[in-house]
Residue frames relative to the residue before (quaternion, step in Angstrom):
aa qw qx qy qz dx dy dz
X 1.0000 0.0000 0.0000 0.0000 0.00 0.00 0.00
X 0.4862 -0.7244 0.4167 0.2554 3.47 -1.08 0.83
X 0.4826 -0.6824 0.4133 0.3615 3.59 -0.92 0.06
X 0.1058 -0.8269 0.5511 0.0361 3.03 -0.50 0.47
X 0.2432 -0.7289 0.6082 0.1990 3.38 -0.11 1.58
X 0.6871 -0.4634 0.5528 0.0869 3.52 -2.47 1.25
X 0.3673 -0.7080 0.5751 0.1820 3.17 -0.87 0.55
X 0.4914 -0.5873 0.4494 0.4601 3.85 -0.76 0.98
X 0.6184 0.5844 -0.4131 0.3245 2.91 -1.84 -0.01
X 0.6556 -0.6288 0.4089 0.0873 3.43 0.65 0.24
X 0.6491 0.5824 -0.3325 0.3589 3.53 1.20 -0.90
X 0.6413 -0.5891 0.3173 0.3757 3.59 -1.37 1.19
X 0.5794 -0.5174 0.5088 0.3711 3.72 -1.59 1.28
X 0.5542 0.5048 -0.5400 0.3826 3.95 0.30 -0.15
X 0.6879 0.5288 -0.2998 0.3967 3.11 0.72 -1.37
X 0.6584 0.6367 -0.1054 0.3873 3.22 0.56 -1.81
X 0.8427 0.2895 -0.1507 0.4281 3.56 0.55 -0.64
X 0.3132 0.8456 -0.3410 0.2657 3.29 1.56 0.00
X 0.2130 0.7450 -0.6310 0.0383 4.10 -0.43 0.06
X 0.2917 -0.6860 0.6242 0.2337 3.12 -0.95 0.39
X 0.5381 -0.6981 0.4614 0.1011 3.84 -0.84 1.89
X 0.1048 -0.7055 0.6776 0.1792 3.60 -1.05 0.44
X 0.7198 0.2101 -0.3005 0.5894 4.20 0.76 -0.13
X 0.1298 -0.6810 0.7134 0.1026 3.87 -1.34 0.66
X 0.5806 -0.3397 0.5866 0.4510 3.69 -1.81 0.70
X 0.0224 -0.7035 0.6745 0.2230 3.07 -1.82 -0.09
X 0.2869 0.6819 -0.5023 0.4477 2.88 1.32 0.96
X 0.7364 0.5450 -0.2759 0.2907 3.12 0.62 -1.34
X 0.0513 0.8404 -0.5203 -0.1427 4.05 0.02 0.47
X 0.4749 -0.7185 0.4844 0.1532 3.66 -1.25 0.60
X 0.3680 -0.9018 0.2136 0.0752 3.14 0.32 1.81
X 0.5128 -0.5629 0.3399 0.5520 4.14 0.24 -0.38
X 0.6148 0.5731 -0.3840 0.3822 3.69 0.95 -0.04
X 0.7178 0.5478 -0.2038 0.3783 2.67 1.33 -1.30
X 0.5888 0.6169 -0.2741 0.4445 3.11 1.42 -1.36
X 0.8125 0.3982 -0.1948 0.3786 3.57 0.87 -0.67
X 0.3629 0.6897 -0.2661 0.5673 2.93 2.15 0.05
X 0.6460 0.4276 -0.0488 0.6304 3.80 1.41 -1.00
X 0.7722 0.0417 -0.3638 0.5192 3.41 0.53 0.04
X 0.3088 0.5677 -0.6165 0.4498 4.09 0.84 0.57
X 0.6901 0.5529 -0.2067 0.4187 3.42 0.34 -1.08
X 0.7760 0.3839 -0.1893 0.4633 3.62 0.67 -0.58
X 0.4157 0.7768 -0.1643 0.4436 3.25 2.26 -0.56
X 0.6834 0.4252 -0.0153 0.5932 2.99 0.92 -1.83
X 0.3047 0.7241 -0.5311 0.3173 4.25 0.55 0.36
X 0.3611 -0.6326 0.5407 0.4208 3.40 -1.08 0.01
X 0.0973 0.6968 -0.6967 -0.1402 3.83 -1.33 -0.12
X 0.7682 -0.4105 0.3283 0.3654 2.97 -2.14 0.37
X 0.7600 0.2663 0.0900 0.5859 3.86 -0.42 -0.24
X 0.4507 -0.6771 0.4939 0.3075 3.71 0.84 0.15
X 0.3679 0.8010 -0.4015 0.2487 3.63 1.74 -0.01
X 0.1515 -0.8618 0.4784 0.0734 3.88 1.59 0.08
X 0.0547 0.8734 -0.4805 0.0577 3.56 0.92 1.04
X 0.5287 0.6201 -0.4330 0.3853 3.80 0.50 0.50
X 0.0828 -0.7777 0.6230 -0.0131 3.18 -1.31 0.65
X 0.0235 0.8258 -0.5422 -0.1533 3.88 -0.44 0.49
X 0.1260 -0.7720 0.5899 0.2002 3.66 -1.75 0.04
X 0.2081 -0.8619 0.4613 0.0302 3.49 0.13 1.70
X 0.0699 -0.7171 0.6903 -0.0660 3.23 -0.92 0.65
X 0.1867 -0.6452 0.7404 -0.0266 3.52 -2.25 1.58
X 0.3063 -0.6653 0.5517 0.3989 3.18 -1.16 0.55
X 0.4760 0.4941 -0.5885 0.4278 2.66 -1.86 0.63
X 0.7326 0.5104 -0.1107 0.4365 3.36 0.96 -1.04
X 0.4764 -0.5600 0.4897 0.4687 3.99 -0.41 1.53
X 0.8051 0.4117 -0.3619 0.2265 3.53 -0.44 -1.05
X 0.3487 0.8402 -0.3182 0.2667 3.86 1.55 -0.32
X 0.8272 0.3731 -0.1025 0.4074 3.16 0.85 -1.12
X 0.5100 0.6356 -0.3654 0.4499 3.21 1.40 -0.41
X 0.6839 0.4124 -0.3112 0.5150 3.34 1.20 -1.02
X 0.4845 0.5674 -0.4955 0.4447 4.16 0.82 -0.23
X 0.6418 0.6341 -0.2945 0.3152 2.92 0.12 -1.43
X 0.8363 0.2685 -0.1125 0.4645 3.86 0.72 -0.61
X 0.2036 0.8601 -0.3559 0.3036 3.08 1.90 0.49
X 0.2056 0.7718 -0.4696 -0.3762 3.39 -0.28 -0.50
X 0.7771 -0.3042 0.0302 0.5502 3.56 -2.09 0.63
X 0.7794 0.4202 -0.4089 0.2209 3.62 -0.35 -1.00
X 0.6914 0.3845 -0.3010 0.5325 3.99 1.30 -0.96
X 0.6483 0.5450 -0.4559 0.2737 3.31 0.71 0.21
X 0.6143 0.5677 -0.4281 0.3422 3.33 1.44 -0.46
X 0.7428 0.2782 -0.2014 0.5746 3.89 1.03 -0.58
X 0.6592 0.3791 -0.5342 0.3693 4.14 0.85 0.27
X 0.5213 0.6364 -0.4286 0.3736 3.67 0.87 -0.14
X 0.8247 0.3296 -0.2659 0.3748 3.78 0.91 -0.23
X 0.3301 0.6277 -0.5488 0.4426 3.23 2.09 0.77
X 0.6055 -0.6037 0.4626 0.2344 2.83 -1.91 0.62
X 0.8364 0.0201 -0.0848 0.5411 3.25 1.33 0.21
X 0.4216 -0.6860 0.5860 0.0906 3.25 -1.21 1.13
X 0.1554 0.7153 -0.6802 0.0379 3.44 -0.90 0.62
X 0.1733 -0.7692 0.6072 0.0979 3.19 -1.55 0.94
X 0.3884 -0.7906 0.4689 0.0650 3.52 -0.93 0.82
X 0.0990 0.8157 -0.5461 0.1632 3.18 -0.59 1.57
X 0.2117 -0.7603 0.6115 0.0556 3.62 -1.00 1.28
X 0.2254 -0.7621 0.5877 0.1516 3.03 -1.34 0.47
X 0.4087 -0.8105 0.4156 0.0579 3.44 -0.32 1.81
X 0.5788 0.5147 -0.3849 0.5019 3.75 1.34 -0.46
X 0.0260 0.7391 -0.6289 -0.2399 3.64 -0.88 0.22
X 0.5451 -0.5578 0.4908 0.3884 3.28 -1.26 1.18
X 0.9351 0.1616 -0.1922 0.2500 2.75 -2.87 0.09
X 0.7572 0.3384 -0.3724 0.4164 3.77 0.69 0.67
X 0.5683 -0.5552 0.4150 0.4433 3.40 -1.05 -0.02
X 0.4192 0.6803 -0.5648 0.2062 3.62 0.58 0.53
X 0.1839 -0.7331 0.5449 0.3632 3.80 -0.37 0.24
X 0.8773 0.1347 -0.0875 0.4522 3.61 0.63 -0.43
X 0.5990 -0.6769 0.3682 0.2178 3.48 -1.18 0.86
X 0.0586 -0.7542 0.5663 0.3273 3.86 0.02 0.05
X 0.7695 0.4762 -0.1941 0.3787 3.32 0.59 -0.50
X 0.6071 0.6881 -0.3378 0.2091 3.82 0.91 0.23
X 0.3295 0.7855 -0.2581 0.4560 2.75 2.21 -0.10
X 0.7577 0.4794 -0.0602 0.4387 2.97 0.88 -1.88
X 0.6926 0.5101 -0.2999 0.4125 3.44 1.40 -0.81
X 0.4931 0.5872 -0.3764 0.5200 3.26 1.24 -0.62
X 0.9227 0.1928 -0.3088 0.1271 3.29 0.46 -0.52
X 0.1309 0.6711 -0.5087 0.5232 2.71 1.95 1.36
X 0.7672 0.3839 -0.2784 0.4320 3.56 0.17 -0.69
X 0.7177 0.4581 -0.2952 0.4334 3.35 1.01 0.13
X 0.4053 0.7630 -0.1332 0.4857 2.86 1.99 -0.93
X 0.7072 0.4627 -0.0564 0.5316 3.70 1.19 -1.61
X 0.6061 0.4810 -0.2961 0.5600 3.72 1.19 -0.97
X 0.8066 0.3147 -0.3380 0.3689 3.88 0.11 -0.66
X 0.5341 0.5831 -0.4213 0.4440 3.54 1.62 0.13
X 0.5625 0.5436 -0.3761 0.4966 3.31 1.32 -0.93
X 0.6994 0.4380 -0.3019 0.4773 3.78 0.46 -1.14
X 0.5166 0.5164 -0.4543 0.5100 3.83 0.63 -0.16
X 0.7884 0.3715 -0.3053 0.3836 3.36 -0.01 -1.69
X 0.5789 0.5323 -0.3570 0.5040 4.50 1.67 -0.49
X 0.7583 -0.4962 0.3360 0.2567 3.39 1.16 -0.14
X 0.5910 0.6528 -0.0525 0.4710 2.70 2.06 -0.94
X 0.1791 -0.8709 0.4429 0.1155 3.75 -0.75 0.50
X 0.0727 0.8590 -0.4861 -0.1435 3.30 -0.59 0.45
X 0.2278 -0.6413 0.7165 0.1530 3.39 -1.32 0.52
X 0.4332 -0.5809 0.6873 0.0499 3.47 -1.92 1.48
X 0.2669 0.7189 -0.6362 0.0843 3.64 -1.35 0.49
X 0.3380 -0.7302 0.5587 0.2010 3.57 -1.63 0.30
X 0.3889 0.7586 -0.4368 0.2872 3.17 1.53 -0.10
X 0.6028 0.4981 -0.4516 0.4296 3.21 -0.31 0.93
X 0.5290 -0.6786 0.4392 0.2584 3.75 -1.56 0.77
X 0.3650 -0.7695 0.4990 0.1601 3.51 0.29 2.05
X 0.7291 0.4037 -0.4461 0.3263 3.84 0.37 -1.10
X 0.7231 0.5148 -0.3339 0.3173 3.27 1.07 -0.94
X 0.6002 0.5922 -0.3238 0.4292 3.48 1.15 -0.99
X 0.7838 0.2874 -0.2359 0.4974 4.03 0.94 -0.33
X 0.1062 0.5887 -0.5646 0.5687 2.98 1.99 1.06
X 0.8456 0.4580 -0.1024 0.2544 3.08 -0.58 -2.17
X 0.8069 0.3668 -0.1757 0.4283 3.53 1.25 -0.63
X 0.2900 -0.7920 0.5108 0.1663 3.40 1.78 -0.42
X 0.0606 -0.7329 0.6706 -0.0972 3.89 0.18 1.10
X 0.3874 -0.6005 0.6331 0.2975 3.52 -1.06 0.11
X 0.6757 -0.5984 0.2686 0.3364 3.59 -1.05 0.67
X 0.5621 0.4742 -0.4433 0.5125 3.76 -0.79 0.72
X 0.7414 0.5542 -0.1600 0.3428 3.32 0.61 -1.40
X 0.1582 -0.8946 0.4025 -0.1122 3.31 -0.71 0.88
X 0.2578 -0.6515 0.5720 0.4265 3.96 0.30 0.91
X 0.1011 0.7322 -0.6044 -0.2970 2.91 -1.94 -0.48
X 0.7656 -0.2428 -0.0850 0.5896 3.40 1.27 -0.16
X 0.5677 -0.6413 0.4706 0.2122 3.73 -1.39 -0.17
X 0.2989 -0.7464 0.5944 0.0145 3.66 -0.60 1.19
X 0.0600 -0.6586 0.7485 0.0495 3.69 -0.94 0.77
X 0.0669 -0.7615 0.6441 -0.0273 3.00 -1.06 0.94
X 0.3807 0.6972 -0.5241 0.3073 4.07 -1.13 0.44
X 0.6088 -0.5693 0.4485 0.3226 3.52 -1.52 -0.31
X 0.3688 -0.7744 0.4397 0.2663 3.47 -0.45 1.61
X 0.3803 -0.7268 0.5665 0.0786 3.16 -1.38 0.85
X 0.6301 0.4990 -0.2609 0.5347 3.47 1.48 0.87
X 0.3697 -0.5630 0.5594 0.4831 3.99 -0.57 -0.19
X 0.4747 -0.5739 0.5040 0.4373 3.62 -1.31 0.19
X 0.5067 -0.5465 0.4797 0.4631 3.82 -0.83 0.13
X 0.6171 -0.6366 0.3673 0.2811 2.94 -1.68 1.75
X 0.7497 0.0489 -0.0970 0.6528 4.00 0.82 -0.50
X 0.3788 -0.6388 0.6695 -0.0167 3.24 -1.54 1.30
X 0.2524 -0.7247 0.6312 0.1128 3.80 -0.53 1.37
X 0.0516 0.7539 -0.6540 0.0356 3.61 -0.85 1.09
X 0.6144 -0.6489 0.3664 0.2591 3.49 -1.28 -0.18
X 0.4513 -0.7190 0.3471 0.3985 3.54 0.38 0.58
X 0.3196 -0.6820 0.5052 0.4213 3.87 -0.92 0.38
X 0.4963 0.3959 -0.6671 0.3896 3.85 0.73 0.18
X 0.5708 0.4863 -0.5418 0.3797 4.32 0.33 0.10
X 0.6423 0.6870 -0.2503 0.2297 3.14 0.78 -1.26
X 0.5941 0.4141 -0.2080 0.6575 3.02 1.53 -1.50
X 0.9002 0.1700 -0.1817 0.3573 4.09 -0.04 -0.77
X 0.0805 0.8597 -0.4564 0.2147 3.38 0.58 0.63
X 0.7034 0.4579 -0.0840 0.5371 3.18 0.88 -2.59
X 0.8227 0.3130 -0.1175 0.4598 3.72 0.70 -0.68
X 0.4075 0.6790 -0.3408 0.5067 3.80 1.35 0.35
X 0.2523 -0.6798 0.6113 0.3172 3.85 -0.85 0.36
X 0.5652 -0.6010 0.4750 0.3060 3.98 -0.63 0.47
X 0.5921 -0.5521 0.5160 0.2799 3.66 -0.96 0.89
């Protein structure tokens, strides 16, 4: 394995080494421990109100339920999400019980705390994931039938990358980070 030199600053090698893969092992499959190891982990997120508004539907191949989620791939995630060991779709629920809100401002955001927590957990197993929307949302919640409130929002491959991570990773600086919103564009 190559080196891959840390980014100043101190921040944790989980963090720090992270890349989201474009080719997975298919060898590599994603056992029931693990799988529940990955969604414990996404369980345990913060949310607004403790109101944990997420909801996922994971799929291995091999598994009846595998293809349904291919199937709505599109060409570009399908060439490198079809050989993770696991598919996971993401779904928030935008209604928050027992009040008179009709809509959540904040379930988006929790989900992606809870999703946020799963790909650290899969880092820290060895495991990589890579986030995407590529894929045909109307058709895929065709194909799954959420119950009302509920809402795809995106898809998680998950498995052992079948690539090195790239020797330098282009990020944004935190003097952007902080001025960006308040900066006139170049």
């Amino acid at each position: 394995m190559r080196h891959v030199p840390l980014p100043r600053g101190g921040i944790h090698p989980l963090l720090a080494q992270r890349f989201s893969p474009y080719r997975f092992d298919p060898s590599v499959t994603i056992d029931d421990p693990t799988l529940n190891l990955l969604l414990e982990a996404a369980r345990w997120a913060p949310s607004a109100g403790n109101s944990q508004p997420w909801s996922f539907f994971t799929s291995r191949p091999q598994e009846p339920d595998h293809e349904r989620l291919v199937r709505h791939l599109a060409p570009g995630s399908a060439r490198w999400a079809t050989d993770a060991g696991l598919l996971v779709v993401t779904l928030t629920r935008r209604h928050v019980d027992e009040t008179q809100l009709p809509y959540s401002d904040f379930a988006d955001y929790d989900l992606g705390q809870a999703i946020a927590h799963m790909t650290v957990q899969a880092q820290a197993m060895g495991l990589s994931a890579h986030q995407f929307r590529a894929f045909d949302l109307e058709g895929l919640t065709k194909e799954l039938s959420p119950h009302a409130g509920w809402a795809i929002v995106s898809m998680v491959a998950l498995g052992k990358a079948a690539e090195e991570p790239p020797v330098r990773r282009e990020r944004r600086s935190v003097a952007d980070l902080l001025s960006a919103p308040w900066t006139a564009p170049e």
